[in-house]
C-alpha positions as a Markdown table, in Angstrom:
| # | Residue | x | y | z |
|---|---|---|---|---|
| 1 | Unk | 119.2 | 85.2 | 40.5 |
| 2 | Unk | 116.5 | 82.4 | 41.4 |
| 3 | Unk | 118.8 | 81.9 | 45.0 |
| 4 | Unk | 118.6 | 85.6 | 45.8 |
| 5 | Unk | 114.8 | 85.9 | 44.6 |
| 6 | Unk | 114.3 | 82.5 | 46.8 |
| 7 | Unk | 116.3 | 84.0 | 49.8 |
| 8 | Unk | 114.1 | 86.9 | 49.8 |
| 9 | Unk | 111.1 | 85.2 | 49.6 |
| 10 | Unk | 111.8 | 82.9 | 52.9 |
| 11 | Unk | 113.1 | 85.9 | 54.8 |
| 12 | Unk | 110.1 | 86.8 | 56.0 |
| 13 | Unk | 109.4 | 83.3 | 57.6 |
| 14 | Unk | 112.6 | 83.7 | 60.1 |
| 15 | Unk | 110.0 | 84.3 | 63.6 |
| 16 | Unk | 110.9 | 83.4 | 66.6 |
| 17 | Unk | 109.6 | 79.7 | 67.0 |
| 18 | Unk | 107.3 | 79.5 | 70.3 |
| 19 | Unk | 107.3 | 77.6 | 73.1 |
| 20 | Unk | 104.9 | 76.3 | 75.9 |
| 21 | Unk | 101.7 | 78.9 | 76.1 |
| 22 | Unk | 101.6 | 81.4 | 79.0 |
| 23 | Unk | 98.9 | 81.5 | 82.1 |
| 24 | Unk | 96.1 | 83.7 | 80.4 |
| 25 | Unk | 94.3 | 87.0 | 81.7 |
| 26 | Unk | 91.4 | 87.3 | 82.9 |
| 27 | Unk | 88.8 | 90.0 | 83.4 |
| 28 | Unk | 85.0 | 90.5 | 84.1 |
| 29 | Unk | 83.4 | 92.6 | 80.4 |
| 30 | Unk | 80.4 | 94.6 | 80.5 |
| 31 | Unk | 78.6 | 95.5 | 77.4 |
| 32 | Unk | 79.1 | 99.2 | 78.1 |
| 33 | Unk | 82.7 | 99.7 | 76.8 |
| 34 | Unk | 84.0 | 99.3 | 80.2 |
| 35 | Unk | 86.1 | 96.4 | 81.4 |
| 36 | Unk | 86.6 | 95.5 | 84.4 |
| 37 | Unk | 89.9 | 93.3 | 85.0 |
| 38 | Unk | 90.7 | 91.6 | 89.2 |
| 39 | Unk | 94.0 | 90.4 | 89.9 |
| 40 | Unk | 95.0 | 89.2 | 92.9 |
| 41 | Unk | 98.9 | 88.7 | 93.6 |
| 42 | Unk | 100.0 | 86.6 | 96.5 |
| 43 | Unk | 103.3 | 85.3 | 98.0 |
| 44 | Unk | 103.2 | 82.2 | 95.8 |
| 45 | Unk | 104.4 | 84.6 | 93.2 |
| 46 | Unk | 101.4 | 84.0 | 90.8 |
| 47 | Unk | 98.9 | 86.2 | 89.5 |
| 48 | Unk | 95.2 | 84.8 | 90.1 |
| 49 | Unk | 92.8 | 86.5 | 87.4 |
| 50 | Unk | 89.2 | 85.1 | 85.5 |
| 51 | Unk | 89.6 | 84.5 | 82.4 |
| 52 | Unk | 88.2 | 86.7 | 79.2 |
| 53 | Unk | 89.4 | 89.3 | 77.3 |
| 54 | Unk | 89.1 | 93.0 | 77.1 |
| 55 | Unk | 87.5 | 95.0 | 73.9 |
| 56 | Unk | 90.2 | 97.3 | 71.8 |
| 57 | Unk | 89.2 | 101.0 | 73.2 |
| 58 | Unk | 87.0 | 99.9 | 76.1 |
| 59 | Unk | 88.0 | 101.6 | 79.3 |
| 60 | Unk | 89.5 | 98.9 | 81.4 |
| 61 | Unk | 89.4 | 99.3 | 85.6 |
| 62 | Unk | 91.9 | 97.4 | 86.8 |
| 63 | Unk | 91.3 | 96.2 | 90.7 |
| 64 | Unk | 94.7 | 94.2 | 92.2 |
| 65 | Unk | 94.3 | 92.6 | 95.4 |
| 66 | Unk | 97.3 | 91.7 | 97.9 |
| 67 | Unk | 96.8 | 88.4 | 99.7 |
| 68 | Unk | 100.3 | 88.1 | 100.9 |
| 69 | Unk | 102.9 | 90.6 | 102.4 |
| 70 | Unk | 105.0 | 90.4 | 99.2 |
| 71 | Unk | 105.9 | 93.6 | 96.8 |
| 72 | Unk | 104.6 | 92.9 | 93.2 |
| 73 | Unk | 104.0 | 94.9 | 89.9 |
| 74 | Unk | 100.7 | 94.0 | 87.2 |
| 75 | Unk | 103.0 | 95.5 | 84.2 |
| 76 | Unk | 101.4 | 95.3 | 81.0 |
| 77 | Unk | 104.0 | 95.3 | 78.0 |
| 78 | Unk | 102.4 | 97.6 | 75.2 |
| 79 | Unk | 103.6 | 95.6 | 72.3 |
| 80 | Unk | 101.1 | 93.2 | 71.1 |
| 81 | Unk | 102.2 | 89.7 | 69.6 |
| 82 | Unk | 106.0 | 89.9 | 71.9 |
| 83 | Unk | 106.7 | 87.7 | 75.6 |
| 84 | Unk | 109.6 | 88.3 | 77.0 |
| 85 | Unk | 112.5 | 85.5 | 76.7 |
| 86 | Unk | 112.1 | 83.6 | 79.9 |
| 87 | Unk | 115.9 | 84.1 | 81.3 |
| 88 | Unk | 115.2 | 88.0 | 81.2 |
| 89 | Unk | 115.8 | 89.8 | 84.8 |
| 90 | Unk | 114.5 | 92.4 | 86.6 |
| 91 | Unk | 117.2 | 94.6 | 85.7 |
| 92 | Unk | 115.9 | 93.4 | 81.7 |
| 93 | Unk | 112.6 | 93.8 | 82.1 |
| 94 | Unk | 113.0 | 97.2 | 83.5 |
| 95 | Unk | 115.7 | 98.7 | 80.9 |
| 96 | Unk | 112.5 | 97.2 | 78.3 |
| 97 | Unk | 110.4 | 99.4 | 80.3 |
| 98 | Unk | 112.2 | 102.2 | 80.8 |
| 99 | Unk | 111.7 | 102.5 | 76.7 |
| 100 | Unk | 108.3 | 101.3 | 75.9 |
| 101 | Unk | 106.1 | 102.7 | 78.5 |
| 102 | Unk | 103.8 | 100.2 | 79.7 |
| 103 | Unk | 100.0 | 100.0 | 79.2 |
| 104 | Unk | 99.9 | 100.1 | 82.8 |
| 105 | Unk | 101.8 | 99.7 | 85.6 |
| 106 | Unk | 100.1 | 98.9 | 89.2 |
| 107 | Unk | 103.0 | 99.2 | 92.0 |
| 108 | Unk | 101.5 | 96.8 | 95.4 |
| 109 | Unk | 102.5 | 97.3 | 98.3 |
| 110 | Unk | 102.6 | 94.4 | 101.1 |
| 111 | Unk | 99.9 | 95.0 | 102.9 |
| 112 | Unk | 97.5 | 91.9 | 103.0 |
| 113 | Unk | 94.0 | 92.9 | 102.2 |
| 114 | Unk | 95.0 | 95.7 | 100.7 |
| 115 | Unk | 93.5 | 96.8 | 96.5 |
| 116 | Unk | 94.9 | 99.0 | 94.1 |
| 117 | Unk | 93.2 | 100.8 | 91.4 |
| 118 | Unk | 94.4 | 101.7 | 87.5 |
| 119 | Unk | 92.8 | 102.6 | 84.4 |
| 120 | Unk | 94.2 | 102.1 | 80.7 |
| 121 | Unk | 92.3 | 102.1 | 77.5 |
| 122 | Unk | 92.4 | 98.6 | 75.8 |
| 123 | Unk | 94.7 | 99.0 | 73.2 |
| 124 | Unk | 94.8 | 97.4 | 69.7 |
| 125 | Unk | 94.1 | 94.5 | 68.4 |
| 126 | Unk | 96.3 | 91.4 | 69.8 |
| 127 | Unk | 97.8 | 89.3 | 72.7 |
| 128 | Unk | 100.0 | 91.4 | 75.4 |
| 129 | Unk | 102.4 | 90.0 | 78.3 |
| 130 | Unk | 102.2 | 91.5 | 81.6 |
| 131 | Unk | 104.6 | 90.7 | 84.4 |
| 132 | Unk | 105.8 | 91.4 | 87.6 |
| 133 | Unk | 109.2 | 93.2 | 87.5 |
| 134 | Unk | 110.2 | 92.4 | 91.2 |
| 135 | Unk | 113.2 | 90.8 | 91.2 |
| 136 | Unk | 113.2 | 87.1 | 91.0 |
| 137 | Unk | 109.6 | 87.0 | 90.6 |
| 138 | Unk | 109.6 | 86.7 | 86.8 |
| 139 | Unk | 108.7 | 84.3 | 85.0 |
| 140 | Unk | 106.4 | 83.1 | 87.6 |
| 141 | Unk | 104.6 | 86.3 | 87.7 |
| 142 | Unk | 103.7 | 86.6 | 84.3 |
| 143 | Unk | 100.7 | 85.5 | 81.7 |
| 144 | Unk | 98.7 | 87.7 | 78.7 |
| 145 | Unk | 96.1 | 89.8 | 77.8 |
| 146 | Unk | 94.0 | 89.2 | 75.4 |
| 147 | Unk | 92.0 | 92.6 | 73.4 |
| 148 | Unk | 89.6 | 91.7 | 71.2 |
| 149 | Unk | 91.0 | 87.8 | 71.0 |
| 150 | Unk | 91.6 | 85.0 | 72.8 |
| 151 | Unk | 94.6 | 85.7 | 75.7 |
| 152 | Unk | 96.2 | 82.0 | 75.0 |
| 153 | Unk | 97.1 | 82.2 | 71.8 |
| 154 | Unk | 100.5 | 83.5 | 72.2 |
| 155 | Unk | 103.3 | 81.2 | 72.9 |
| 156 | Unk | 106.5 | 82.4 | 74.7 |
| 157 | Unk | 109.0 | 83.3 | 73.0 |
| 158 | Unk | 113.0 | 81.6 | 74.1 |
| 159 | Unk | 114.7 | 81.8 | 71.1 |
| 160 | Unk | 114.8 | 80.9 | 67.3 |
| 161 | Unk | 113.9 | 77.7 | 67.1 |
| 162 | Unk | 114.2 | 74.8 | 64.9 |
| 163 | Unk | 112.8 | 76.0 | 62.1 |
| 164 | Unk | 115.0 | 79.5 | 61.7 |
| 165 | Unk | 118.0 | 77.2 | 61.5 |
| 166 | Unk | 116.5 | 74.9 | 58.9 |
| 167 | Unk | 115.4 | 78.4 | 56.5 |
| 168 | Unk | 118.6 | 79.7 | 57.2 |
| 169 | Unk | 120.2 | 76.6 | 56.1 |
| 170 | Unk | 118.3 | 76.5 | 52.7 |
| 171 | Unk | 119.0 | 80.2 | 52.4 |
| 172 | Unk | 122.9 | 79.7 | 52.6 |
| 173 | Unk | 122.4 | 76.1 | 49.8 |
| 174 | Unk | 120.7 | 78.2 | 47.8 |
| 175 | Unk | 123.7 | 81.4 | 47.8 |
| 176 | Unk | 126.0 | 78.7 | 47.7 |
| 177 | Unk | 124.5 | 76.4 | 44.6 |
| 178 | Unk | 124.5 | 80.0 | 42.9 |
| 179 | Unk | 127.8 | 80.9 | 43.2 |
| 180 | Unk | 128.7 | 77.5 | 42.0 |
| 181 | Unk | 126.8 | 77.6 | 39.0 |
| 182 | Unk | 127.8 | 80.9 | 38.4 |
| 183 | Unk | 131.6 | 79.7 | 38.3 |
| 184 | Unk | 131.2 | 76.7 | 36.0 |
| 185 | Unk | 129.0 | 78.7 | 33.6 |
| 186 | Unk | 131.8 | 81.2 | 33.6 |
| 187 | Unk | 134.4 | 79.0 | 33.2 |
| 188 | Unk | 133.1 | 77.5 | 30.2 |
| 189 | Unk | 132.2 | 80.5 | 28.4 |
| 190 | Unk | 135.6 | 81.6 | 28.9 |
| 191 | Unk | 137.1 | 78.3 | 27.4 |
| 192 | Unk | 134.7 | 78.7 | 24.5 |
| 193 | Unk | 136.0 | 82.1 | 24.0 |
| 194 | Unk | 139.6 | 81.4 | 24.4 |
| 195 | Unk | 141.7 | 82.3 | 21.2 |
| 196 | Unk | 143.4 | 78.9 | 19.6 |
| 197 | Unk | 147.0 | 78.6 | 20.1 |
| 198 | Unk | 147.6 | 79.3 | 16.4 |
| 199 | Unk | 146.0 | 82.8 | 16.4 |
| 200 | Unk | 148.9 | 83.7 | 19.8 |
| 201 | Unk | 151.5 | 82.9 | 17.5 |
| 202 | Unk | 152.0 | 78.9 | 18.4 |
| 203 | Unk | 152.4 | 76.2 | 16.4 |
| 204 | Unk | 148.8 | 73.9 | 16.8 |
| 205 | Unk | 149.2 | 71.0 | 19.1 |
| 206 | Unk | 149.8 | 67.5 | 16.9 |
| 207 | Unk | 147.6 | 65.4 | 18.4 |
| 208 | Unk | 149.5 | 62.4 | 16.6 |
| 209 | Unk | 152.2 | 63.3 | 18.6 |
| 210 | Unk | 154.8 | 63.4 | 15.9 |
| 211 | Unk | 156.4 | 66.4 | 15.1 |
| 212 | Unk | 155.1 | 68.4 | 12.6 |
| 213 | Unk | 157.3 | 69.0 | 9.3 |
| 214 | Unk | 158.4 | 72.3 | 9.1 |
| 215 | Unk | 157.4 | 74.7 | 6.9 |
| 216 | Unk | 159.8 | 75.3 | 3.7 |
């Protein structure tokens, strides 16, 4: 009973463990309610942005500017508090997409010079990835977006980590110390329960070793 009420209690701390922090966003906030957040994308496959953070339900105008010839997405993931695991494709990254629709998503072209307008409404509270979903150009193309805090405070996410293994490893002591105790205090209740010999019928064990005189 204390293993499974301690098991439960550590569930909870199983989180992915983080990595190395992401490039942060950037954007330019006016004390209107409306945000206003410039990205420029080159063929260096590297968002360029100023860095701030937007206001949950400002109006954000997003302005992304090509400096190259290359194709690139500004994809903002809606789920706050999540980064993509870094070996993820395009092919990944789109299939995510294709069922969580993004904050927004700001297709450019390869046109050098050229800008391209979105609006969104900051969303909740919390730290959101956005990436480029061309392929091969993620991770590269990829940093977070802070709404109402600060846009660094997120670390990637590439797996469990360390410390999953060393809870879950506690966790399964724990089950397995309980099942042992469980076995020894059942075996010895059942030993101290056990009916004498005499009581099945059989003569009581001489512990002299000599053989007991029978009975007239």
């Amino acid at each position: 009973m204390v293993a499974a009420v301690l098991a439960i209690a550590l569930i909870p701390a199983l989180e992915p463990a983080g990595a190395a922090p992401r490039a942060s966003s950037g954007l330019r906030t006016s004390a209107n309610g409306v945000d206003f957040l410039n990205v420029s994308v080159s063929d260096q496959l590297a968002f360029t942005t100023n860095i701030g953070e937007v206001q949950p339900g400002d109006s954000v105008h997003v302005v992304v500017t090509q400096l190259g010839t290359v194709p690139h997405t500004f994809t903002v993931s809606p789920t706050a508090g999540y980064t993509f695991p870094t070996t993820d494709s395009a092919s990944d990254l789109q299939a995510y997409f294709s069922s969580h629709a993004p904050i927004v998503n700001v297709q450019v072209g390869s046109t050098t010079g050229a800008k391209y307008f979105a609006n969104f409404t900051a969303p909740p509270v919390g730290v959101y990835e956005y990436v480029c979903t061309q392929p091969g150009h993620f991770p590269s193309m990829s940093g977070l977006l802070g709404s109402g805090e600060a846009p660094g405070s997120l670390s990637t996410s590439n797996g469990p980590g360390a410390p999953v293994y060393i809870i879950s490893g506690v966790i399964v002591g724990l089950v397995v110390l309980a099942l042992v105790l469980g076995f020894v205090v059942g075996k010895r209740r059942g030993a101290a329960e056990e009916m004498p010999p005499e009581r099945l019928g059989y003569p009581e064990p001489n512990p002299s070793g000599t053989q007991a005189p029978k009975a007239p």
